[in-house]
DSSP file (Angstrom, degrees, kcal/mol; ACC not computed):
  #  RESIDUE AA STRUCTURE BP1 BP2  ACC     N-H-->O    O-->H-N    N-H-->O    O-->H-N    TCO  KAPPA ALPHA  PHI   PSI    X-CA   Y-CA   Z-CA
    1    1 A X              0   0    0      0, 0.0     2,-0.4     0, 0.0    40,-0.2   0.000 360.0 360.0 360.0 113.0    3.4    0.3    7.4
    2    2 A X  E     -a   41   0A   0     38,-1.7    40,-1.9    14,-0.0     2,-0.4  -0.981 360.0-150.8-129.2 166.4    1.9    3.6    5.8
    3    3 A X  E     -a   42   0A   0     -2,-0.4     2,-0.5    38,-0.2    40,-0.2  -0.864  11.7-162.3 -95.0 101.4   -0.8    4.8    3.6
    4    4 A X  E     +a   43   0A   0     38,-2.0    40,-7.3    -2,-0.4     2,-0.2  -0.917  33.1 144.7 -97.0 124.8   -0.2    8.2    1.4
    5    5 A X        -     0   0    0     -2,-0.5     2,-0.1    38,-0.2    40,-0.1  -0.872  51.8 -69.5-145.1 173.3   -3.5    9.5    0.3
    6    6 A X    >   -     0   0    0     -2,-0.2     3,-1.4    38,-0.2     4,-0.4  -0.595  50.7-110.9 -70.8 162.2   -5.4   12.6   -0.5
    7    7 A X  G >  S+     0   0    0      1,-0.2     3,-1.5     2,-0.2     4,-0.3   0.883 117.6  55.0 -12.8 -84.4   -6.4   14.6    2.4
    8    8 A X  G 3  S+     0   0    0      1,-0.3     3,-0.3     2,-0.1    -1,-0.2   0.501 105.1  52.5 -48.6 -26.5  -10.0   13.8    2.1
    9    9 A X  G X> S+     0   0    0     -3,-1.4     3,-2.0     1,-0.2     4,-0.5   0.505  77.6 102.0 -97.8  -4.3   -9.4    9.7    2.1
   10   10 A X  H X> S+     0   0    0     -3,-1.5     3,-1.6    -4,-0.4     4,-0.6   0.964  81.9  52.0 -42.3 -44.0   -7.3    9.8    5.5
   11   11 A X  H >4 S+     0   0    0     -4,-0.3     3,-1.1    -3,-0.3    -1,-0.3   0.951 103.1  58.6 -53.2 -35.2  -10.3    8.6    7.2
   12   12 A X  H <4 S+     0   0    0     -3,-2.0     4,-0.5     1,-0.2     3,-0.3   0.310  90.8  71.0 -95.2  15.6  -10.7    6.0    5.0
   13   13 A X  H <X  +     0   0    0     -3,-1.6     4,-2.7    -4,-0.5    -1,-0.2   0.607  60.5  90.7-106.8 -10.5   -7.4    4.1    5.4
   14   14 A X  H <X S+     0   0    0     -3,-1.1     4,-1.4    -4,-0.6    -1,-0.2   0.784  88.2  56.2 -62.6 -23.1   -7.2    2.6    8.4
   15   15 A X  H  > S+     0   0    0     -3,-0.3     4,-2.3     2,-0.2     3,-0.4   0.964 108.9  49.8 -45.2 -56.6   -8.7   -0.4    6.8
   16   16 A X  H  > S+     0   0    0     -4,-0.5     4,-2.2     1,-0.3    -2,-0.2   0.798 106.8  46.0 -30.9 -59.7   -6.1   -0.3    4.7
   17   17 A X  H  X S+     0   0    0     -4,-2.7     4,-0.6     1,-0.2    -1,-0.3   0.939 118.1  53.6 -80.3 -26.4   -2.8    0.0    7.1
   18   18 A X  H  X S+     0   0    0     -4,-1.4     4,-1.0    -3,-0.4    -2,-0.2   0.691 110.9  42.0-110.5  -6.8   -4.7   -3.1    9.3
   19   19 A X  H  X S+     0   0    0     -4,-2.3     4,-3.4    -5,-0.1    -1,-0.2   0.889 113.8  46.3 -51.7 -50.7   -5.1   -5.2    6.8
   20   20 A X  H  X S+     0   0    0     -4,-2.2     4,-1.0     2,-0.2    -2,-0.2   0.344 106.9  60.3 -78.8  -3.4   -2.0   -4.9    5.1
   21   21 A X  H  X S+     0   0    0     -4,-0.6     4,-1.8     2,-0.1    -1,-0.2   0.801 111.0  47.7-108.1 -82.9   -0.2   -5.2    8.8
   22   22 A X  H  X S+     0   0    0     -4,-1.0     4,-0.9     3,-0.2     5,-0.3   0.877 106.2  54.6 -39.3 -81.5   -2.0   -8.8    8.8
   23   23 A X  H  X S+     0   0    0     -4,-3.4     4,-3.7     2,-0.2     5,-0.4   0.770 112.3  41.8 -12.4 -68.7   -0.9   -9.7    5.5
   24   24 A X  H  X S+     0   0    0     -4,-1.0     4,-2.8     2,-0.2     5,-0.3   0.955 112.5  52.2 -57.5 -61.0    2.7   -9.2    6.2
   25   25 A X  H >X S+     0   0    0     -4,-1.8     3,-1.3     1,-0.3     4,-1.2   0.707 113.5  49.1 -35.9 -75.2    2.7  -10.7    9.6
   26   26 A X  H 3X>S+     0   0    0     -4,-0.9     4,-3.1     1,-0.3     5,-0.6   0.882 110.6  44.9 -36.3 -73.8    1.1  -13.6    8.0
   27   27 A X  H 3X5S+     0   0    0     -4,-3.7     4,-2.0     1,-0.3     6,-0.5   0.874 106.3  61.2 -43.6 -34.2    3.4  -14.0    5.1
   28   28 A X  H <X5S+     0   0    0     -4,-2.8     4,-3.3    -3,-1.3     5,-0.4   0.974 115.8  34.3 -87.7 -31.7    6.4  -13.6    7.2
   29   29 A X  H  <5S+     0   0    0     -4,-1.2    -1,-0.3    -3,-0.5    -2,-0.3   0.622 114.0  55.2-108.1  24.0    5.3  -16.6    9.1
   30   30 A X  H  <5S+     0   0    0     -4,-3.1    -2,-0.2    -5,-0.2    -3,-0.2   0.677 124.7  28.5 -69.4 -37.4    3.8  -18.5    6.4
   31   31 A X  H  <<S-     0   0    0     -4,-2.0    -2,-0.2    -5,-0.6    -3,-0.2   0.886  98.9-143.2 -95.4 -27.5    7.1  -18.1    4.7
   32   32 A X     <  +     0   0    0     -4,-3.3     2,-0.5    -5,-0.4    -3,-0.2   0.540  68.1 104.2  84.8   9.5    9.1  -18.0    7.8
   33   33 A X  S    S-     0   0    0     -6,-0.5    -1,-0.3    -5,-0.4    -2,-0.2  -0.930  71.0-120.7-129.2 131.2   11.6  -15.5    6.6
   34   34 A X        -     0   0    0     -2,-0.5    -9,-0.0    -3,-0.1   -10,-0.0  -0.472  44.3 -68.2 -64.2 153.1   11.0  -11.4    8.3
   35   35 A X        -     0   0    0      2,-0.1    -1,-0.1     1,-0.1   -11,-0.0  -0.310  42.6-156.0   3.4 113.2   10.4   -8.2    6.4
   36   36 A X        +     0   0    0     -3,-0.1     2,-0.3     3,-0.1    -1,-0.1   0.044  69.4  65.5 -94.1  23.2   13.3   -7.6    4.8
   37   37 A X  S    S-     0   0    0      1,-0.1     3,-0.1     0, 0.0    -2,-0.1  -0.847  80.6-125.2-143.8 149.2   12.8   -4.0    4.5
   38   38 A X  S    S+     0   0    0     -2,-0.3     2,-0.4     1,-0.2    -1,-0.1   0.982  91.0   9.2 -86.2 -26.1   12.6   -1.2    7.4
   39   39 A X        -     0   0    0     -3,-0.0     2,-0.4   -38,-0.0    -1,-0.2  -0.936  53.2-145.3-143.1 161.6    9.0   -0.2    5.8
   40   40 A X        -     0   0    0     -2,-0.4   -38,-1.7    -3,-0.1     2,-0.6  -0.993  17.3-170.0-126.1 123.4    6.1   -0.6    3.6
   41   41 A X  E     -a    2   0A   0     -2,-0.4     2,-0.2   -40,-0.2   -38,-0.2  -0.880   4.1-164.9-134.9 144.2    4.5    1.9    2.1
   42   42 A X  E     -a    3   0A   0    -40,-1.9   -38,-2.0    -2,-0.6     2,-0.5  -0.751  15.0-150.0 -96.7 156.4    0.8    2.0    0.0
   43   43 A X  E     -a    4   0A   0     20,-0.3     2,-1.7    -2,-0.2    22,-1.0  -0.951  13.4-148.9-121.7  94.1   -0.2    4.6   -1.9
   44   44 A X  E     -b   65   0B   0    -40,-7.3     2,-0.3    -2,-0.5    22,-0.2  -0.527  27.1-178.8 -77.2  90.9   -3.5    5.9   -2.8
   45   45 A X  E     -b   66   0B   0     20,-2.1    22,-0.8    -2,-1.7     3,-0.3  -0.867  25.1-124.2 -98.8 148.4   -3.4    7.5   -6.5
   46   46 A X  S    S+     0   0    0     -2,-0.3     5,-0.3     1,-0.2    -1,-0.1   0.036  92.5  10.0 -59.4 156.2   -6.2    9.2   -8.3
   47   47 A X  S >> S-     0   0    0      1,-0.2     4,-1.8     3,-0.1     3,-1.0   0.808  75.7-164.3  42.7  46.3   -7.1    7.8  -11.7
   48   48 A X  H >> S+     0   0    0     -3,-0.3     3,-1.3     2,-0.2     4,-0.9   0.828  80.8  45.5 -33.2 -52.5   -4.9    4.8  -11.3
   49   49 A X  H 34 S+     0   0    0      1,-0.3    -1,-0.2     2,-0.2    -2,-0.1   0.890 112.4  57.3 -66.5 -30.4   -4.8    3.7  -15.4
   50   50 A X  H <4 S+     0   0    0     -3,-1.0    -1,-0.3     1,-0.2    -2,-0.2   0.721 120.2  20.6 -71.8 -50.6   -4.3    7.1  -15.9
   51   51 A X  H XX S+     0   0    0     -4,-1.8     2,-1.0    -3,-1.3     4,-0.7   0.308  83.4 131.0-120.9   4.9   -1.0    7.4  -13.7
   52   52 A X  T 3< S-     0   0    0     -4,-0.9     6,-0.0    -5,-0.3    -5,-0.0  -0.561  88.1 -13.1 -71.8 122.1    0.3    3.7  -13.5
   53   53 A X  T >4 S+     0   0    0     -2,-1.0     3,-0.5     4,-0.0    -1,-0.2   0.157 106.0  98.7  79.6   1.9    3.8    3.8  -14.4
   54   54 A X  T <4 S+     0   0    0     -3,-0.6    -2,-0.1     1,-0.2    -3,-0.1   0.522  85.9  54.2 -91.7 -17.3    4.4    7.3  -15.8
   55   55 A X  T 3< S-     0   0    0     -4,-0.7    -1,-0.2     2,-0.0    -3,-0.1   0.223 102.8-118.4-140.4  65.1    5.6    8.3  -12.6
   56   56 A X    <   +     0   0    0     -3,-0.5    -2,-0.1     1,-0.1     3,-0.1   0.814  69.2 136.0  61.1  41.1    8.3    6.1  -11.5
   57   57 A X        +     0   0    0      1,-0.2    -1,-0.1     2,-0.1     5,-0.1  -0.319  37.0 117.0-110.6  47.8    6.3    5.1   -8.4
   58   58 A X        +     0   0    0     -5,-0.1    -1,-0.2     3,-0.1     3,-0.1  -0.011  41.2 150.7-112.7  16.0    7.8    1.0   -9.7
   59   59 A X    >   -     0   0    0      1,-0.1     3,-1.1     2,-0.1     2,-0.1  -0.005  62.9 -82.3 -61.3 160.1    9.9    0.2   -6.3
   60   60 A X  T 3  S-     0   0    0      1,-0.2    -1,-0.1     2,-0.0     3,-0.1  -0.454 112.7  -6.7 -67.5 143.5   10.6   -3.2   -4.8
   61   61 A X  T 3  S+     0   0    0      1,-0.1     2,-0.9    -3,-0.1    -1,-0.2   0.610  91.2 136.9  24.9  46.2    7.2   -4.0   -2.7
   62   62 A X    <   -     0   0    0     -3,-1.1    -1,-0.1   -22,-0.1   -20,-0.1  -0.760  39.4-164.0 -91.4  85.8    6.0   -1.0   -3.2
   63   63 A X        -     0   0    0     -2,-0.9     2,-0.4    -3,-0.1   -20,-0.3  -0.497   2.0-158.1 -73.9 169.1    1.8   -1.5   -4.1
   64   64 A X        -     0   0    0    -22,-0.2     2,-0.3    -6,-0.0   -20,-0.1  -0.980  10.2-172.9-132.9 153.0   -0.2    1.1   -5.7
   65   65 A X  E     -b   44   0B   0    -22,-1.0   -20,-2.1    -2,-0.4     2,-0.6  -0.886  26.7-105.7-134.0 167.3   -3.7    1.2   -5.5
   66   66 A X  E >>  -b   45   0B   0     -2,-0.3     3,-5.1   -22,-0.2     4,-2.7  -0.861  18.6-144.2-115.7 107.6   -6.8    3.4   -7.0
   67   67 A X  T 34 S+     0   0    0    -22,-0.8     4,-0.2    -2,-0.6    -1,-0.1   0.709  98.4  52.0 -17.4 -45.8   -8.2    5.6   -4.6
   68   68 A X  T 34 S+     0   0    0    -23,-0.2    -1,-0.2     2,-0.2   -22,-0.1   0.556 110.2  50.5 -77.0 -18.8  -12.0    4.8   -6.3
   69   69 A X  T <4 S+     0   0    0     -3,-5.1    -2,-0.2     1,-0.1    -1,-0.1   0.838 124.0  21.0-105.6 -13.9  -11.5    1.3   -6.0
   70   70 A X     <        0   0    0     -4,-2.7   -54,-0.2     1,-0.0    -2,-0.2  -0.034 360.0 360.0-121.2  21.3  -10.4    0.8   -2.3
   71   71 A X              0   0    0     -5,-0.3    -3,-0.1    -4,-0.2    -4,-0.1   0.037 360.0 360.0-145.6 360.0  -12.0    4.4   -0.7
């Protein structure tokens, strides 16, 4: 599991990777079935409405998130 962010938010992302660490771990034995994937990674972009899909950032389990709304 990583987080890519600006410089300035690094600090602010360890919430982030140990939530999202639970989540999966949860899911995989709620569901019973592993990660099928060697990684996950989240994304912090600026101006989220601004940038959602324009730059091909659409991968399987790939979230994005808004920098403003979770930093």
């Amino acid at each position: 599991l990583r987080v890519y962010t600006a410089p300035h938010f690094i600090e602010k992302t360890f919430y982030s990777i140990d939530i999202g660490s639970k989540i999966l771990t949860g899911f995989e034995k709620y569901f019973d079935v592993p990660f099928p994937l060697k990684k996950l990674d989240l994304i912090g972009i600026p101006d989220f409405k601004q940038w959602n899909g324009k730059l091909g950032l659409d991968y399987i389990l790939r979230t994005k998130f808004s920098e403003r709304k979770y930093f």
